[in-house]
N, C-alpha and C positions, 0 to 999 in steps of 0.2 A: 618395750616397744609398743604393745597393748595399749601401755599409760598412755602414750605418748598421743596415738592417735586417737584413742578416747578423746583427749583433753585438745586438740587440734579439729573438730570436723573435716574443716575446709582441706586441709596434708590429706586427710582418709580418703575424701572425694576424689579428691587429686589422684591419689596413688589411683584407685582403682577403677579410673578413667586412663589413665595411661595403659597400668597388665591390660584390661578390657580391651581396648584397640590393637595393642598388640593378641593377644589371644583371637580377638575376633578377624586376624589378618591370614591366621595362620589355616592354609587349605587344610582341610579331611575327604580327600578327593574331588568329585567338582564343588566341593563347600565349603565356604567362608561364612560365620557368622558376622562378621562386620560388626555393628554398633552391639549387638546381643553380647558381645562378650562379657563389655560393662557391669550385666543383669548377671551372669555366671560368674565372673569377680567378687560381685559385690556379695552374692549368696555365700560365698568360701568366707570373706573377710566378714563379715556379718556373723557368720558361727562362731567366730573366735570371742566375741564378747560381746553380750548384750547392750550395753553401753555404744557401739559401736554403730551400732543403727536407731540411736534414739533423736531426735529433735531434726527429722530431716523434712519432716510433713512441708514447707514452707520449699527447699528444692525441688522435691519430688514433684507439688504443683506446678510452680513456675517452669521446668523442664518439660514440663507435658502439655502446660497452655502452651509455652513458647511455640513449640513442635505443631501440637494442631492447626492455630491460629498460623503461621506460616506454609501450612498445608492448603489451609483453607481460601487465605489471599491468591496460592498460588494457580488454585484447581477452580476455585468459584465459579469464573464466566463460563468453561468447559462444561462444567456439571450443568448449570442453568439450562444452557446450550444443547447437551446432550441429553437431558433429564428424560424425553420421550423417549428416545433410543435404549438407555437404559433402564427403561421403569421392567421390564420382564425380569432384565437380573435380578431386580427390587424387589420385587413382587415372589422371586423363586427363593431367595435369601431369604423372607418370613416364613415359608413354607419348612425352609432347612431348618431356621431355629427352632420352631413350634415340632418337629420331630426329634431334635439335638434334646429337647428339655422331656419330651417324654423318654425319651432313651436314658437319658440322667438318671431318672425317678428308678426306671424299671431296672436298671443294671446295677445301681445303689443299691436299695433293695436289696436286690440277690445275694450281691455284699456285704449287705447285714451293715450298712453306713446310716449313721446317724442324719437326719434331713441337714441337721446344720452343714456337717463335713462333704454332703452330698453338691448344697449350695453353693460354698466357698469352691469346692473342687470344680463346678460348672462356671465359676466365675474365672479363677485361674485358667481352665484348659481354655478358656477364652478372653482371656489377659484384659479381663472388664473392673478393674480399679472401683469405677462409681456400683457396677454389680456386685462387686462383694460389700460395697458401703449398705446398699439395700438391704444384703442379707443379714449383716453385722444388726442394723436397727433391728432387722423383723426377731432374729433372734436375742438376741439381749446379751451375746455373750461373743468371746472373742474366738470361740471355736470355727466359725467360719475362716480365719484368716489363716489357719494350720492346712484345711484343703485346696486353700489359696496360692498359697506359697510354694505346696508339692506341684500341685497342677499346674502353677505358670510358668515353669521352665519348659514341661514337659507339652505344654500346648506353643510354646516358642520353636523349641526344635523341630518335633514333629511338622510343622506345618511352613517351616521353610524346606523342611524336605520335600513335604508335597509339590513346593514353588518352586523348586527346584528341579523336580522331575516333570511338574509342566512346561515351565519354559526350556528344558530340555529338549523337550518332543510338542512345537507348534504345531496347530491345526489350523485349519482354515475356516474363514469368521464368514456367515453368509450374510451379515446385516452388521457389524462394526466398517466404519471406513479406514483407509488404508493409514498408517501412520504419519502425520506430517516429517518425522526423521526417517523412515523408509521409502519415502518417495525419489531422494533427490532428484539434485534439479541440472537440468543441462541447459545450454544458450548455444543455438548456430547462427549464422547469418543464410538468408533465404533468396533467391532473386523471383520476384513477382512478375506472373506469367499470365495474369487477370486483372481486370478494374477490379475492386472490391472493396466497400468502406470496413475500415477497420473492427466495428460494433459486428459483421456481419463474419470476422473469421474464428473459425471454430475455437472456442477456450475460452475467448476473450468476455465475453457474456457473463459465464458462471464461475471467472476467473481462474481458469485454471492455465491460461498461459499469459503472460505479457508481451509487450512489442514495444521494445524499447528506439534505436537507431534507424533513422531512415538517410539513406544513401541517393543521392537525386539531382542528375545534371551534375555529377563533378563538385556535389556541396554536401555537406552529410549536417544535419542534427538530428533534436530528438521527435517523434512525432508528436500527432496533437490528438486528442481523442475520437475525435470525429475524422480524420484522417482518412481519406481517399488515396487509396493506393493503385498507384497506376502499372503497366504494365515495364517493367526494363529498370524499377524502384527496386534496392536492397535493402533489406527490415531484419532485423536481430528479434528473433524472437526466445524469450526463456519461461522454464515450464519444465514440467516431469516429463520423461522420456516419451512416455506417449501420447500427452498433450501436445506437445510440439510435435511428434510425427503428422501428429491431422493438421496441425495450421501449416505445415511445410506443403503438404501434399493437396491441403484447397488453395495453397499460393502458389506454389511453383515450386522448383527445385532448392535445395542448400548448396549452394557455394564456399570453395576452401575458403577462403581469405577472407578473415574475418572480422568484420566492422568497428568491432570494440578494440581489435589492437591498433584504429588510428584515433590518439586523442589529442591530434592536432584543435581541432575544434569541436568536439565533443568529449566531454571529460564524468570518469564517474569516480566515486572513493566510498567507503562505507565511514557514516557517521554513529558517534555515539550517541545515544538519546540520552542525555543528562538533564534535560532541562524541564521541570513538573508540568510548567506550562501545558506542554505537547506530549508528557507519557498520559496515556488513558483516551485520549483522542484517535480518531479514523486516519487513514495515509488519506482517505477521501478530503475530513474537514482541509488537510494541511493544505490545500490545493496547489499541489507543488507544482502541476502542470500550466498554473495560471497565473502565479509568483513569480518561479525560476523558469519556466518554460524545460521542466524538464521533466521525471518520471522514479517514482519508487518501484524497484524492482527485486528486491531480495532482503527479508528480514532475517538474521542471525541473531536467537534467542539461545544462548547457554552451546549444547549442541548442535541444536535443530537449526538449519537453515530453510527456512520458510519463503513462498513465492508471497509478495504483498499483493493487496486486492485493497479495494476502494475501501473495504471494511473491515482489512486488517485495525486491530487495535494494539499502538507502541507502548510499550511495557521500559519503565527503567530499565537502562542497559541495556537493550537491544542494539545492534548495529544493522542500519538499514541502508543497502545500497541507493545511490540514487545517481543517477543518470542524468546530466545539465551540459551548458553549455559552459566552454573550461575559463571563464571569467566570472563564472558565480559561485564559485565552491565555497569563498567564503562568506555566502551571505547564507546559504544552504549550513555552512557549521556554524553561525550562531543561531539559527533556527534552531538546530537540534541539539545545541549546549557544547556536543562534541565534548564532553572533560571525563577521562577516566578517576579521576580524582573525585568527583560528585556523585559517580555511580556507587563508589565504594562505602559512601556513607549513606545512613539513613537517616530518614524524617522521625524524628523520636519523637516529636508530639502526636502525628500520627498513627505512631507504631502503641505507645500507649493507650491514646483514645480505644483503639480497636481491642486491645488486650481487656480494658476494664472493663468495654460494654458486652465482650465473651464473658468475663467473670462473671457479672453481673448478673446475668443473664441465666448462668449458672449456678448462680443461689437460688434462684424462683423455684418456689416446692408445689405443686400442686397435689390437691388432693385425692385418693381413688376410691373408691368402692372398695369396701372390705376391710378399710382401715392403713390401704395403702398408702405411698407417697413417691411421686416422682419428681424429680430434679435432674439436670444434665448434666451439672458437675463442672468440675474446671478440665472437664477434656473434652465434652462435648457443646458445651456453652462457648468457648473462642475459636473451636472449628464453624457452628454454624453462623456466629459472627464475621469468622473469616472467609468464610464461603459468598455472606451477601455482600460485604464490603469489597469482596475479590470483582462479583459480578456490577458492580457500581464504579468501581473503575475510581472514580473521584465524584467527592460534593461539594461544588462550590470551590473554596481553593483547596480543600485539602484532597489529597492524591493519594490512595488506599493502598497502592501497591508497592514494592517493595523490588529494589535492586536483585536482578536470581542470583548474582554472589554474595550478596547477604544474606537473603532470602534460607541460600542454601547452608551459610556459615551459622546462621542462629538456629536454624532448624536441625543442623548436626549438635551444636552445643547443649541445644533445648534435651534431644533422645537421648544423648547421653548422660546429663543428669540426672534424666526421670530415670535413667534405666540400672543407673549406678544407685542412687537411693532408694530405689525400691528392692534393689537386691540388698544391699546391708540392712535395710527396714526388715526382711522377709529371711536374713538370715541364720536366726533364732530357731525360729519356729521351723524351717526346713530342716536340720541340723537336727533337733530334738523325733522328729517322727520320721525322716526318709528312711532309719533304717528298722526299722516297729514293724509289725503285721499291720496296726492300719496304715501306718504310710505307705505301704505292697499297696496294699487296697488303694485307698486314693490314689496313687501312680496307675496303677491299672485301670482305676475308674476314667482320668484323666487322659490317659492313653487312648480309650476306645471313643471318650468325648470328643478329641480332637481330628481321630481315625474318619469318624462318622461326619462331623461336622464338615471336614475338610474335602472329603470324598463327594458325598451328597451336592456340596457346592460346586465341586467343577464342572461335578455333572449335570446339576442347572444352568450354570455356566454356558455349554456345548448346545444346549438346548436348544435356551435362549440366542443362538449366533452368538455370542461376543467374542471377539479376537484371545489367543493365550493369555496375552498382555493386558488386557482389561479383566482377565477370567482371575488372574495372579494380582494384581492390584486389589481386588472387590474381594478375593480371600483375606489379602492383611485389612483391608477395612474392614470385616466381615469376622475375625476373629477381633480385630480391636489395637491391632500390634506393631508401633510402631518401626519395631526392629527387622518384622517383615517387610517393610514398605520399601525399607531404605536396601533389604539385602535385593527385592525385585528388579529398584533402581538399579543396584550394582550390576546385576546382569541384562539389562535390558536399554537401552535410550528410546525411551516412548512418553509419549503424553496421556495415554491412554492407563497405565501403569496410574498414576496419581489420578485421575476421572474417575477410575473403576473406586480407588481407595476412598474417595471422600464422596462418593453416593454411597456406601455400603459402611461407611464410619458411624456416623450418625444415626442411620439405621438401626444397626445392628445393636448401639449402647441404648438405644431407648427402650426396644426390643428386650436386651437382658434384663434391663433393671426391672422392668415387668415381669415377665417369665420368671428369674431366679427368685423374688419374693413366694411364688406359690412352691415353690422348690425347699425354702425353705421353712414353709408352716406343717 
């Protein structure tokens, strides 16, 4: 059977992407490994014959570009966006490494651990792939990828447990905003008890409410921007619960009967955004109000149902309500493609372009003082790629973004390979020392790495204000680990969760591969 999958790769992959998802499904009270399993598969099937994890360098990358660079499309304008909000996390994350790496030194040490085994083990308990590449050079020998191999399961575990027991027990964030999927959204109809131009009712300004239907004289459509509203007028207003209590209460009372169930002459449907033209564009540019005479009022992204604002930006696949009068709905669905059949598929010229100018990217070596050298590697060169291309939205015709059920399909298939090749890669060498005096050692060394690491950081985290959910996201970017990102996502629906991950991704690998070089001389 050995033979067999020796001389097969692709069967070996296979198998141990299937047990991996299964295992990774299977609770250990409120814990699911999810995509990890793969990485704990592949180390078992990996022990059984070296042969078994040879020639996979070529998956391994592409699983882990795939993954970043689809992170990166997905979080980029977020990050951009958020980047002053977040620079404290930023800023305390340096702080945690540069104490992570002296705690390394000194606990080694005590351990009587060789620098090399000391390095690799600092690279594993921090699942840094390009940081154990670093140490590999500086040492000259393949003893780093043995404290590697111990340490990276043991810095996986460990620190979904921590993530585990954070978003367990949320705190309260005194400078993160509220989540766009914890807001929802409610719509009443209002009867207006004031003159008042529409610009002048509460929400509407900094976007946080709409005002969709106006009811007037026994006639109803949609209003118009500038819209003077008169006193005995019915208006639909929609917004978070308590955006719409302020606009009810400077207009007038809510009224049961409600305007949107008559679509005699006002009609609304949600559209699919298929069409490249209009994904990466504002609700503003679309000028739907001056077009169809009518109003975008609810963007549906994956989970999240989002309120639209002038500056909302439409993303392949979004369904975006919009509010018209009910003779133009379809001039409204070939605006926006409408075809569930076009969202499912992707721009593969696009999808490439982005992929090679992250690889590329990711060969650039620069040189440092001391005789160093740093490079970002193919997991850190197509996240920062996908990051700026995420925040550009489109150039010219081509349209950077990506469908989020593709998005999210290549991005499960991407972790999974990386995580299944790196365990058969790594499971040699784990198998040969986990049960030695130094593998004790490195697992303990690794243990207190991750301990410290992951503790340290929540508690700049807290500090800093940031929400659980950005605190648990900026952890798995901040260890490096994809399989944490994804087990966050399992327990959470936030946006904030991938923000936190791709400010502290990139971070955190440039960071190691500096650091763990003097770890290893």
């Amino acid at each position: 059977m050995v033979d067999v999958l020796a001389s097969v790769p692709l069967l070996t992959m296979a198998i141990v992407i299937a047990a991996g998802t299964l295992i990774g499904a299977i609770p250990f009270g409120p814990l699911r490994f999810g995509p990890a399993g793969a990485l704990f598969v592949g180390l078992a099937v990996g022990a059984l014959d070296p042969r078994l994890g040879e020639g996979l360098e070529l998956v391994q990358s592409l699983g882990l570009a795939l993954f970043v660079y689809t992170v990166g499309v997905a979080a980029g304008a977020r990050f951009f966006r958020d980047l002053r909000r977040q620079l404290p996390l930023m800023l305390g994350a340096v702080a945690v490494l540069g104490v992570v790496t002296v705690a390394t030194a000194w606990f080694g040490n005590l351990l009587g651990l060789e620098p090399a085994l000391q390095s690799g083990t600092y690279a594993g308990a921090l699942t840094s792939t390009p940081a154990l590449a670093a140490a590999s050079e500086v040492v000259g020998t393949d003893e780093p990828a043995v404290g590697y191999s111990l340490g990276y399961p043991v810095g996986v575990v460990v620190t979904i447990l921590i993530v585990s027991v954070v978003l367990s027990r949320p705190w309260a964030a005194r400078s993160d905003p509220d989540s766009a999927a914890g807001l929802g959204l409610v719509d009443i109809s209002v009867q207006v008890e004031r003159a008042t131009l529409l610009p002048d009712v509460p929400g509407i300004r900094d976007g946080s409410v709409r005002v969709s239907y106006l009811a007037r004289g026994g006639t109803m459509r949609v209003v118009t921007p500038r819209e003077l509203l008169q006193p005995g007028d019915q208006v639909v207003v929609v917004g978070p619960r308590e955006a719409v209590a302020r606009a009810r209460d400077h207009l007038g009372h809510r009224v049961v009967e409600h305007l949107a169930h008559d679509r005699r002459e006002v009609d609304y449907r949600r559209f699919v955004v298929s069409d490249q033209r209009v994904a990466g564009r504002t609700v503003g540019e679309l000028d739907i109000p001056g077009r169809f005479s009518g109003i975008v009022t609810r963007i549906r992204r994956g989970d999240l149902d989002l309120l639209a604002t002038e500056d909302s930006v439409l993303e392949l696949g979004d369904r975006v309500r919009v509010i018209v009068p009910r003779g133009r709905l379809s001039e409204v669905s070939d605006l926006f493609g409408d075809s569930e059949r076009k969202v499912s598929e992707i721009d593969a010229f696009s999808l490439g372009v982005g992929l090679a100018l992250g690889l590329a990217l990711g060969l650039l070596t620069l040189p440092l003082p001391g005789g160093l050298r740093f490079a970002l590697g193919s997991a850190a060169g197509p996240l920062v790629v996908g990051m700026v291309l995420g925040r550009l939205e489109r150039t010219g015709p081509l349209h950077w973004g990506l469908p989020l059920a593709a998005n999210l399909t290549i991005r499960q298939l991407g972790l999974l390979l990386f995580l299944g090749a790196t365990g058969l890669a790594s499971g040699q060498a784990f198998a040969a020392q986990a049960l030695s005096t130094t593998g004790a050692l490195v697992i303990l060394l690794a243990l207190g790495v991750t301990l410290v690491a992951g503790t340290l950081f929540i508690v700049v985290a807290r500090l800093a204000g940031a929400s659980t959910e950005r605190a648990a996201g900026g952890l798995a970017g901040f260890v490096g680990q994809p399989a944490i990102l994804a087990y966050a996502n399992s327990r959470v629906s936030d946006e904030r969760v991938e923000a936190g991950y791709a400010s502290l991704f990139v971070l955190g690998i440039i960071l190691k591969i500096l650091l763990v070089q003097f770890l290893a001389t």
